[in-house]
C-alpha positions as YAML, in Angstrom:
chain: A
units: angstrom
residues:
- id: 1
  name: UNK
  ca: [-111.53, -61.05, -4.04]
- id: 2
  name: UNK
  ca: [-108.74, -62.55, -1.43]
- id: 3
  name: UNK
  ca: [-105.19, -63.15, -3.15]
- id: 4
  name: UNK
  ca: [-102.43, -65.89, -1.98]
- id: 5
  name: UNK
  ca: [-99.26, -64.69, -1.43]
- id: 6
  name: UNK
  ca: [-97.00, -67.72, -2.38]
- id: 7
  name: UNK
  ca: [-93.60, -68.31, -1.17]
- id: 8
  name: UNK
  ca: [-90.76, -70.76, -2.67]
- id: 9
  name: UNK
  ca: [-89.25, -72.21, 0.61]
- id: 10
  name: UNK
  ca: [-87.67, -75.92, -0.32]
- id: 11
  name: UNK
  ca: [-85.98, -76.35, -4.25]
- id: 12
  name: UNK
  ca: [-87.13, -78.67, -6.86]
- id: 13
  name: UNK
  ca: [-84.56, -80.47, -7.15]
- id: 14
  name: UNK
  ca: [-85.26, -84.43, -6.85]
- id: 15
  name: UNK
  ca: [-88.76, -83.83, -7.21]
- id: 16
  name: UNK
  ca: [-91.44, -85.40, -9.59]
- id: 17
  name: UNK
  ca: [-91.59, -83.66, -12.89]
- id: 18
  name: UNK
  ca: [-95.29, -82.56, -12.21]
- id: 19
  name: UNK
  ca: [-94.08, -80.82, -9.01]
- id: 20
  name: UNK
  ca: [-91.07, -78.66, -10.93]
- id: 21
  name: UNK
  ca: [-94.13, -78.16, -13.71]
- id: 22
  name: UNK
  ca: [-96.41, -76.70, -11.04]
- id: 23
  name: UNK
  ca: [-93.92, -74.37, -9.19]
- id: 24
  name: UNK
  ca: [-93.12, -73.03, -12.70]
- id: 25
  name: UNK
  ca: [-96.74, -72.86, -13.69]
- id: 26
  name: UNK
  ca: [-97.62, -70.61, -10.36]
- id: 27
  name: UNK
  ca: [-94.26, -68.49, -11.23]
- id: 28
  name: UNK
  ca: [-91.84, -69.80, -8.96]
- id: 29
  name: UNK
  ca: [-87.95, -70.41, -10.26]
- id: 30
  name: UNK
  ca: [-85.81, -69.93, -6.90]
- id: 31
  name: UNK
  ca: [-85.98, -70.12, -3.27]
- id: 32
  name: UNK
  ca: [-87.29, -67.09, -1.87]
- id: 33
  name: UNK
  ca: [-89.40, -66.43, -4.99]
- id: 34
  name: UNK
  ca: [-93.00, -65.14, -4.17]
- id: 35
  name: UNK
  ca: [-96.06, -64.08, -6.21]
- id: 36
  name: UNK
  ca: [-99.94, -63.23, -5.30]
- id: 37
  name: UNK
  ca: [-102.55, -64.86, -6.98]
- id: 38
  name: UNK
  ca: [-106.18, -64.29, -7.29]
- id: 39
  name: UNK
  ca: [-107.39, -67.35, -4.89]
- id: 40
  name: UNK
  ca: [-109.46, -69.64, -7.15]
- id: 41
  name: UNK
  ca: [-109.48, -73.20, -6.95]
- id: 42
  name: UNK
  ca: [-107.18, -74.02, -9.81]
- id: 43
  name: UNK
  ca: [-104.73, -72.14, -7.80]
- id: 44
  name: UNK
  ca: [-105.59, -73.67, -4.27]
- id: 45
  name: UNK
  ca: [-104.88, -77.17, -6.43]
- id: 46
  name: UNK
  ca: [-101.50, -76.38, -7.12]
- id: 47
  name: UNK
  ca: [-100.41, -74.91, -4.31]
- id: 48
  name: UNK
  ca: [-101.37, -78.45, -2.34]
- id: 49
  name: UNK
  ca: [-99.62, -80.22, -5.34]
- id: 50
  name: UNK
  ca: [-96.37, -78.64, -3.63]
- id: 51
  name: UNK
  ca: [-97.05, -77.38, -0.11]
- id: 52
  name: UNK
  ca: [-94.31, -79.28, 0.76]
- id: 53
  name: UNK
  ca: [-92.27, -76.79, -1.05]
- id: 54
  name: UNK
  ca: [-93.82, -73.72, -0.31]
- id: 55
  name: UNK
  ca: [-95.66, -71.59, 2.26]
- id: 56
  name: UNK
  ca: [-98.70, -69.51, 1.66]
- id: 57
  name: UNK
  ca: [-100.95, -66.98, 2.80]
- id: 58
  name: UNK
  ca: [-104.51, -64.84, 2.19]
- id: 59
  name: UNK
  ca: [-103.98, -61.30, 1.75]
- id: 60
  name: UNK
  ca: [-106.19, -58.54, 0.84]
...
């Protein structure tokens, strides 16, 4: 199964309160934070909730 690696690139701060509730739900606290997730949809949702705060890529 591929994983996302996902990387905390822009802060929260002065964004929508579902935005700061989806970095925290994937993990993310700070800048420079990153975690790998299984790649499901439920994940692929969230990370386009807040692309604009993050970057992202498939690894094996």
């Amino acid at each position: 199964m591929a994983r996302l690696k996902v990387t905390q690139t822009r802060s929260t701060i002065g964004g929508k309160q579902n935005q700061r509730d989806t970095m925290r739900s994937l993990g993310l606290k700070r800048i420079g934070d990153v975690v790998v997730k299984d790649d499901r949809p439920e994940i692929r949702g969230m990370v386009t909730t807040v692309a604009h705060l993050v970057t992202f890529e498939e690894v094996d």
